[in-house]
C-alpha positions in Angstrom: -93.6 14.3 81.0 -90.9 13.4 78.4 -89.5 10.2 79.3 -85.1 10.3 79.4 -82.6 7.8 79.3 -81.2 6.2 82.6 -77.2 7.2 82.6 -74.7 4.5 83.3 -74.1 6.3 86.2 -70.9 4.1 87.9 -69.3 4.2 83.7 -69.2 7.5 82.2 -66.7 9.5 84.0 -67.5 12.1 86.1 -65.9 15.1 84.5 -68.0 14.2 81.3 -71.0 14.3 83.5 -71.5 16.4 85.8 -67.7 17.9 85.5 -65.2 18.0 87.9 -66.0 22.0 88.4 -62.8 21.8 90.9 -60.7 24.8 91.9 -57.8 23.2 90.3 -56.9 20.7 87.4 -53.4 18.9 86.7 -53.0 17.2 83.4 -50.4 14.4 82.8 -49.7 13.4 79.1 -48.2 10.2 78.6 -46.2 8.1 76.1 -46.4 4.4 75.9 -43.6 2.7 76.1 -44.2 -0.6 77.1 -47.4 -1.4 75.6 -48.5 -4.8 78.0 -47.1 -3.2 80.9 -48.5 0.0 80.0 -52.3 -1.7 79.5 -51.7 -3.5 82.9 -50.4 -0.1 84.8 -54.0 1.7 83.1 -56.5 -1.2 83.9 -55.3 -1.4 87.6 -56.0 2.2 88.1 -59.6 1.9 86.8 -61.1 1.6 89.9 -59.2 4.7 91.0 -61.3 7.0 88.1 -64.0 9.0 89.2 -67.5 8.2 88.1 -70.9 10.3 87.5 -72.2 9.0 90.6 -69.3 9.2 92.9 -68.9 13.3 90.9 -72.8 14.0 91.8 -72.4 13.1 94.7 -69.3 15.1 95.6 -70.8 18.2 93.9 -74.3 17.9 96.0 -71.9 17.2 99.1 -70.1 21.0 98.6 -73.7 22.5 97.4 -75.3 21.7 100.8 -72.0 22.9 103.0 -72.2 26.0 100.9 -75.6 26.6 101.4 -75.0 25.4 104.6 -72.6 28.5 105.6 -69.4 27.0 104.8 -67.9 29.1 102.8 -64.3 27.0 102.5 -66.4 23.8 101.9 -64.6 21.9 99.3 -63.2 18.3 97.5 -60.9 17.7 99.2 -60.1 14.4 97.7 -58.4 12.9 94.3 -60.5 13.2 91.3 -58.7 11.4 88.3 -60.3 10.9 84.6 -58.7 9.1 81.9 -58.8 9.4 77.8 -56.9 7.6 74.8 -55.1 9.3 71.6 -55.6 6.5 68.4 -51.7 5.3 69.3 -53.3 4.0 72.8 -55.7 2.5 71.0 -53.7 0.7 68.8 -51.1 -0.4 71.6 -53.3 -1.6 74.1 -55.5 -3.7 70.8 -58.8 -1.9 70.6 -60.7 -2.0 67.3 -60.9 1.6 66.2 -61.2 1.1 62.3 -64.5 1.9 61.5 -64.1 5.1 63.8 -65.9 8.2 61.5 -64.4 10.9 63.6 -61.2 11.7 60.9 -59.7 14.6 63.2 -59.9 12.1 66.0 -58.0 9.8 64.0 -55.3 12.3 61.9 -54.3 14.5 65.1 -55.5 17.8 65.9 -52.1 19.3 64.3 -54.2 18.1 60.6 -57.3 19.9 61.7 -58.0 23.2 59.8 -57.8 25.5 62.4 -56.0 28.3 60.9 -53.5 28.1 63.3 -49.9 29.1 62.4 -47.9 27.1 60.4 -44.8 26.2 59.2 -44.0 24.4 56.2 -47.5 22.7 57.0 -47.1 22.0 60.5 -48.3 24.1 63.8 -45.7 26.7 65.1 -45.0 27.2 69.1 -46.7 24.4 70.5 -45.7 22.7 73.3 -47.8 19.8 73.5 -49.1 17.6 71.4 -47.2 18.2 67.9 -44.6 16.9 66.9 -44.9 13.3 67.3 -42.1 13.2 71.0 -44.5 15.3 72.5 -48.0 14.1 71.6 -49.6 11.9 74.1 -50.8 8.4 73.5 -52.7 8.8 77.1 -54.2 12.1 78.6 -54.8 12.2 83.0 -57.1 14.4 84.1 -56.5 14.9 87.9 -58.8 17.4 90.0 -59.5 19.0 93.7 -60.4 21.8 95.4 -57.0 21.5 97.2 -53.4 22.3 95.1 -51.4 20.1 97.5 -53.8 17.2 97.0 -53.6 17.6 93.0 -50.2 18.3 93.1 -49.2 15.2 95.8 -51.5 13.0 93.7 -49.5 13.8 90.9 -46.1 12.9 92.0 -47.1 9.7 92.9 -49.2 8.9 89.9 -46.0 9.6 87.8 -43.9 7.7 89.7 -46.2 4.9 89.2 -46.5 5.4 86.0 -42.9 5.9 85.0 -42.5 2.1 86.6 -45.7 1.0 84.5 -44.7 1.4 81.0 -45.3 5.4 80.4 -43.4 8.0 80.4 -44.7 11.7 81.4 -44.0 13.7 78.8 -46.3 17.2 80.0 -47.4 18.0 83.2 -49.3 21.2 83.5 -51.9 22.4 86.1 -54.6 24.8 86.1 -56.1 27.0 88.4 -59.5 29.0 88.8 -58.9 32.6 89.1 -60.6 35.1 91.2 -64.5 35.9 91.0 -64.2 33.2 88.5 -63.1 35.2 85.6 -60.4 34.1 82.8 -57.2 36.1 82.0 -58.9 38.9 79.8 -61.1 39.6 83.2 -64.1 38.5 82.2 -66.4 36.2 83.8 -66.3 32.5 82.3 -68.4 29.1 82.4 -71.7 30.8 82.3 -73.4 29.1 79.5 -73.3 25.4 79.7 -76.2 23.2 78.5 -78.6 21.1 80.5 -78.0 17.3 79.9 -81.3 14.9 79.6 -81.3 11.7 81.7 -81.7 10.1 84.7 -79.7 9.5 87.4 -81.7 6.1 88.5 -85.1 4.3 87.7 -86.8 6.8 89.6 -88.9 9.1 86.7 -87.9 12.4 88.7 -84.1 11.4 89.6 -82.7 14.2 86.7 -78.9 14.9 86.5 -79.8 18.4 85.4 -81.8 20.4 88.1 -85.5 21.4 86.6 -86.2 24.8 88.1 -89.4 26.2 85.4 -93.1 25.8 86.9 -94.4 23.3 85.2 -97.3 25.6 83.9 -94.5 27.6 81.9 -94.6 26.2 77.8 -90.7 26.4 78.2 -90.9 23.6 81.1 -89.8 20.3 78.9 -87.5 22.3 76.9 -85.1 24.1 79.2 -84.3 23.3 82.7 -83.9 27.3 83.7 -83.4 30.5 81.8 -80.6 30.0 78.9 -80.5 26.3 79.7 -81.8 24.1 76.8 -82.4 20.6 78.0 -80.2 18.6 75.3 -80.4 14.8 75.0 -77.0 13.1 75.7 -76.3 11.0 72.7 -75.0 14.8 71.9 -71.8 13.7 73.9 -72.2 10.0 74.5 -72.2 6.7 72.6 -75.7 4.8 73.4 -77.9 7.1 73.9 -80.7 8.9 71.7 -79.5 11.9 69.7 -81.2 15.7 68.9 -83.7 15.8 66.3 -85.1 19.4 65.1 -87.7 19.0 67.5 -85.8 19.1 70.9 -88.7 16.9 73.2 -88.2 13.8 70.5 -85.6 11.7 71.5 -83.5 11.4 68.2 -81.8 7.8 67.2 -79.5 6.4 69.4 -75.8 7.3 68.8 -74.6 4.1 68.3 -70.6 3.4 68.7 -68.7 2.2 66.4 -67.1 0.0 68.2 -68.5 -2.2 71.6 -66.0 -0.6 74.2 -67.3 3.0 72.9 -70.5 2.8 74.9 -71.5 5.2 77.4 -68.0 7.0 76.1 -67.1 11.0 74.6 -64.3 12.4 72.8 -62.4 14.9 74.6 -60.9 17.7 73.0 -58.2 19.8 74.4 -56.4 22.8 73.3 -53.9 24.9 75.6 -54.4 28.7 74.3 -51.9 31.3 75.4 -53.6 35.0 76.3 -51.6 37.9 75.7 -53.4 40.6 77.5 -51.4 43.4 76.9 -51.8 42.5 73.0 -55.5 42.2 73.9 -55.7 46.3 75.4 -54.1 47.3 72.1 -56.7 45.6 70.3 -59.3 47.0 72.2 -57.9 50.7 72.0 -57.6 50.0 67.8 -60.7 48.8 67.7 -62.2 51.5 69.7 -60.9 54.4 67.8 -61.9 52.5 64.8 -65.6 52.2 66.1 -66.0 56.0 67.1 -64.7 57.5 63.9 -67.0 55.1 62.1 -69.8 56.0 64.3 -69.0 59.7 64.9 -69.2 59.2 69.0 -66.9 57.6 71.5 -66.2 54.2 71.7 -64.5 53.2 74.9 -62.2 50.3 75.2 -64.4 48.8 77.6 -67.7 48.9 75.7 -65.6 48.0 72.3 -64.2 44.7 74.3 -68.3 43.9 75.6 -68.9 43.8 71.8 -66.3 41.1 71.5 -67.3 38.8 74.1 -70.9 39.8 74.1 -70.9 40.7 78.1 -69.2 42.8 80.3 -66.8 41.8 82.8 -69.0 40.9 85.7 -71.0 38.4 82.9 -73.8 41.5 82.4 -75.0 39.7 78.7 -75.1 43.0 76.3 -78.1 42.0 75.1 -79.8 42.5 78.2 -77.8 46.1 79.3 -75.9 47.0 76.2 -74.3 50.6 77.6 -72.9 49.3 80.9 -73.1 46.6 83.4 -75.8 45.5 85.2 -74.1 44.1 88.6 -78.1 43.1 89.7 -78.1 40.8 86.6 -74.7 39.8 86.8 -75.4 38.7 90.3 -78.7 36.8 89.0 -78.1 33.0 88.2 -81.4 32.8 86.2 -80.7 36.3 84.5 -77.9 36.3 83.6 -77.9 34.0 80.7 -81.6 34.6 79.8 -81.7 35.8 76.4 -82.3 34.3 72.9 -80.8 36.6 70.1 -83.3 36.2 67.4 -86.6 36.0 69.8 -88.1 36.8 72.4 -87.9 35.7 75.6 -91.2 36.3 77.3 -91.3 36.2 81.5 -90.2 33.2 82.9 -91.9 31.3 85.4 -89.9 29.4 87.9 -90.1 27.2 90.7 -87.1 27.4 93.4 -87.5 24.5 96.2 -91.1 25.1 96.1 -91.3 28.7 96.0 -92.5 30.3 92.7 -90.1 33.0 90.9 -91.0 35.1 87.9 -87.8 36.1 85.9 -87.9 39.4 83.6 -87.7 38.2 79.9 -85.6 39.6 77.4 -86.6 40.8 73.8 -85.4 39.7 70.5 -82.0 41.2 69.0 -82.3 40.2 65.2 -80.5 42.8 63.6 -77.7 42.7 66.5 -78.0 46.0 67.6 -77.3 45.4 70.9 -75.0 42.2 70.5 -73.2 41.9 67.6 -73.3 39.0 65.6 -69.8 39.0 65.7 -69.5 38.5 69.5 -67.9 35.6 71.0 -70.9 34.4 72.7 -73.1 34.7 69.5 -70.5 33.4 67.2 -69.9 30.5 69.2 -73.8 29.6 70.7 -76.3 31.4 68.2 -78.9 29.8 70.4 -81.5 29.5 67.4 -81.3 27.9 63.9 -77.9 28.2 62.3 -76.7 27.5 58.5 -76.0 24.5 60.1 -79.0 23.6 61.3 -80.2 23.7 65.4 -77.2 25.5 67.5 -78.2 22.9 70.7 -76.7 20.3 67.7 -72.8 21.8 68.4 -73.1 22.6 72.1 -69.8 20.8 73.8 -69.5 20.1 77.4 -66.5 22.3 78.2 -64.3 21.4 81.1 -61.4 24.1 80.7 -59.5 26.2 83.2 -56.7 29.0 83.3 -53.6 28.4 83.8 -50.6 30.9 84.4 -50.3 33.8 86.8 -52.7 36.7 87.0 -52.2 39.4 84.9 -51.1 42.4 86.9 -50.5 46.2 84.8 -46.9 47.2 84.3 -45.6 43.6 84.7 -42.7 42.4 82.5 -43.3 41.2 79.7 -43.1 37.1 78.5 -45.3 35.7 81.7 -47.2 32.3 80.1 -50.8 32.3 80.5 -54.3 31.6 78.9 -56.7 28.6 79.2 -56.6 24.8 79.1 -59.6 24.4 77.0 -61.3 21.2 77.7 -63.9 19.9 76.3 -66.3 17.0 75.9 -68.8 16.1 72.6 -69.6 12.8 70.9 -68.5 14.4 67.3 -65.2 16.5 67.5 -65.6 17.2 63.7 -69.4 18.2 63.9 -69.4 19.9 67.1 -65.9 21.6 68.1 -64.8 21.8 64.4 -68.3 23.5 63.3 -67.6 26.1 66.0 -63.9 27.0 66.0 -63.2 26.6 62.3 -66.3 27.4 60.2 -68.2 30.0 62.6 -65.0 31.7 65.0 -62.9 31.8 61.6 -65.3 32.8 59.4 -66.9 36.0 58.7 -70.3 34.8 56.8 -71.3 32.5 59.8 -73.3 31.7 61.7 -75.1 34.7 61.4 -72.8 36.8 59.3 -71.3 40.2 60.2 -67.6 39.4 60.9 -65.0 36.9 62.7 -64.9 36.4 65.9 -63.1 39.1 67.3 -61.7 36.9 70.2 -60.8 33.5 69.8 -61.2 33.3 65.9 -57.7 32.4 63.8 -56.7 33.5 60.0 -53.1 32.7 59.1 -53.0 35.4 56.2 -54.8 38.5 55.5 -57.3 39.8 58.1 -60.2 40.4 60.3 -63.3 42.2 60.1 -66.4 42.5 61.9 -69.5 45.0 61.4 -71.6 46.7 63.9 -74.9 47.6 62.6 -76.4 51.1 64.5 -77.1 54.2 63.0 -74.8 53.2 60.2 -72.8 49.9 59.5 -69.1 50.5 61.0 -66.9 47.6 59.8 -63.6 47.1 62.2 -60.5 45.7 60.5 -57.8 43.9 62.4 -54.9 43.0 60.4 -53.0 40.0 60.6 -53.4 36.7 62.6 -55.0 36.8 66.2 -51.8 37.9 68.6 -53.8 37.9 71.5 -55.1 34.3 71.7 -52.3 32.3 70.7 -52.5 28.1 69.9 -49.9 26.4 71.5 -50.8 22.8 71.7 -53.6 20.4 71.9 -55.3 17.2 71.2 -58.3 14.7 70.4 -59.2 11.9 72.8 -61.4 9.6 73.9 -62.7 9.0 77.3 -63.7 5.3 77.6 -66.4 4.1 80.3 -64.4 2.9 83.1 -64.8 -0.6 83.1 -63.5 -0.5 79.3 -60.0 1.1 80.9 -60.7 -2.1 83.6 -60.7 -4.6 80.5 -57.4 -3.5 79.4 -54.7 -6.0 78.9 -57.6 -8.8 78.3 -59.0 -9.9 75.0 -60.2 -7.0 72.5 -64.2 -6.7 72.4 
């Protein structure tokens, strides 16, 4: 048995680990504006931010009324979370010069994300760029109950606004139905199994083990598609991923004291256009049949792009149509490696065993491209790179805006509030959105990605290999997926926000 780290359960916060996985998220931006009072206002809220233990609890609370028959159970309390822009830091007097993370440090509106630009600074966004709307703080408030998020809100504003802040976005998200995001497809399948202990006892994991311990994939994943991942990948002060993924790596030591047992967060607000998104699909359909002399629907052209059908069906496992038995299938649904196989699985469900159908390899991506979204942005092998578990990110996001509904007027303002957690935003969330989504000769090769990838000038492409290899073109930047703000942060354990106001460390 591989021996894992024991978590500092009551100081990460609990949207880091385990995740708020709420039916509703509120963030509040903030500008400092008095910074003692405004280090006073933050420090006296500490004990107000939700932890991993007081989060795993909560979640295992709702788990056993669901399974209980409850089918309304819920949180129906205040979640809140907290992080810091670098002008927080260096209000409230916290070292952060030796900090290596330079996109954490320049702004997110300096990364190279192809976004569009004007006279070298991002166009449309509403947040976060230019410097009156970028937030020195970033609130995270969560429940499974609008009026609680949204009365929670008021208040915290109000308290705020007399605290040294001023709110300067407010914007709340919302799960949509069956879970999916504004394109219709299912979301927040694939998320990766964090190593460590909830307490000193050996068997007390934060991620559920569900492979019979006789199965060779046992230490390794902690059920089908779910690679164990030691969490020093999105936390100072703990050990790090080697090549081998059952040796502990070196500890990711921070920078700085008040770092430990903290993660960068990264957000970005993306607006979804989804009648731009049925054009594409119908050009890139009639592009795909001519080149492969048959018919290319809309529908099986758009699983190519995402790499899964609406109901989550992976197109590796039922290229031609969905499977709802898989979709339905927890341990099926994201069971599949790309470049190997996946023999059998053999699990072990509250005692009772479980074999799960394997999945063979898909090499030469001829039943998911390698320009999908879901290959692009989680190869789940060796990359160019090096191991793909090395740029998983925890991601936290949710959609916002109403539901798309056909024939509606056009102008409604939707997409997704793309959150994410990692303990290297230029390593992780930079490796994945800039050098793989916007780049046609990685990971794999084969095209952009179709879906979420950015070019300011010239175009697209992406190749299908079948019978013959049919390259799709799509001219001009992404229309469908559109950046309008974001930002990088840092989400400090929480009695580090409780030391504010006192003496640097």
């Amino acid at each position: 048995m591989i021996a894992e780290p024991q978590l500092a359960v009551d100081e990460i916060q609990g949207n880091i680990l385990p995740g708020f996985g709420t039916r509703c998220l509120l963030l509040l931006g903030l500008k400092i504006e008095k910074s003692v009072e405004a280090a006073a206002t933050l420090s006296r809220l500490a004990p107000r931010i939700t932890t991993l233990r007081q989060m795993n609890g909560l979640r295992e609370f709702r788990r056993n009324r669901l399974r209980a028959g409850d089918r309304g159970a819920g949180i129906d309390c205040l979640l809140l979370n907290v992080a810091l822009a670098p002008a927080a830091l260096k209000a409230f007097g916290l070292r952060f010069e030796s900090i290596p993370e330079t996109p954490f440090l320049a702004g997110m509106a300096k990364a190279d994300l192809q976004d569009p630009q004007v006279a070298g600074q991002p166009t449309g966004w509403v947040v976060g760029d230019p410097e009156e709307r970028s937030p020195d703080v970033f609130l995270i408030l969560a429940s499974d109950s609008v009026a609680i998020v949204e009365s929670g809100a008021e208040a915290l504003v109000h308290l705020l606004n007399a605290g040294g802040y001023r709110c300067i976005y407010r914007e709340r998200g919302d799960r949509l139905p069956n879970n999916i995001e504004h394109f219709g497809f299912r979301d927040d399948i694939s998320q990766p199994g964090v190593r460590g202990l909830l307490s000193a006892r050996p068997d007390d994991y934060l991620t559920r083990r569900l492979f019979d311990a006789a199965d060779p994939r046992a230490e390794e994943f902690a059920r089908p598609g779910q690679p164990l991942i030691w969490p020093g990948q999105f936390l100072y002060g703990y050990p790090t991923l080697l090549d081998d993924p059952l040796v502990p790596g070196p500890i990711a030591e921070p920078p700085h004291a008040w770092m430990a047992n903290g993660s960068y967060l990264v957000f970005r607000r993306l607006k979804q256009d989804v009648s731009e998104f049925q054009t594409f699909l119908a050009n890139g359909a009639a592009q795909a049949s001519t080149g492969l002399n048959r018919t290319v629907s809309p529908e099986e052209f758009a699983a190519w792009v995402v790499g899964r059908w609406p109901d989550g069906t992976p197109v590796d496992r039922s290229p031609h149509a969905p499977d709802p038995a898989v979709a339905a299938d927890d341990e099926r649904v994201n069971f599949f490696a790309f470049g190997t196989d996946e023999p059998d699985a053999a699990l072990r469900i509250d005692g009772v065993p479980r074999t799960v159908p394997g999945c063979p390899a898909d090499l030469f991506a001829l039943r998911c491209p390698h320009f999908a979204h879901i290959r692009k942005v989680n190869p789940r092998g060796p990359t160019d790179q090096g191991p793909a578990a090395a740029f998983r990110m925890l991601r936290r996001g949710i959609p916002y805006g109403p539901l798309w509904q056909p024939g509606e007027a056009p102008g409604a303002d939707r997409g997704l509030l793309f959150l994410a957690y990692m303990r290297s935003p230029s390593r992780q969330f930079l490796t994945v959105n800039a050098t793989w989504a916007n780049t046609a000769n990685a990971p794999e090769g084969h095209g952009h990605d179709l879906l979420i990838g950015q070019v300011r000038v010239g175009s697209r492409t992406a190749e299908r290999l079948e019978s013959v290899a049919v390259t799709v073109t799509v001219p001009g930047p992404n229309s469908w997926v559109i950046p309008t703000g974001g930002g990088f942060y840092f989400a400090p354990a929480r009695s580090e926000i409780a030391k504010l106001g006192s003496d640097p460390t």
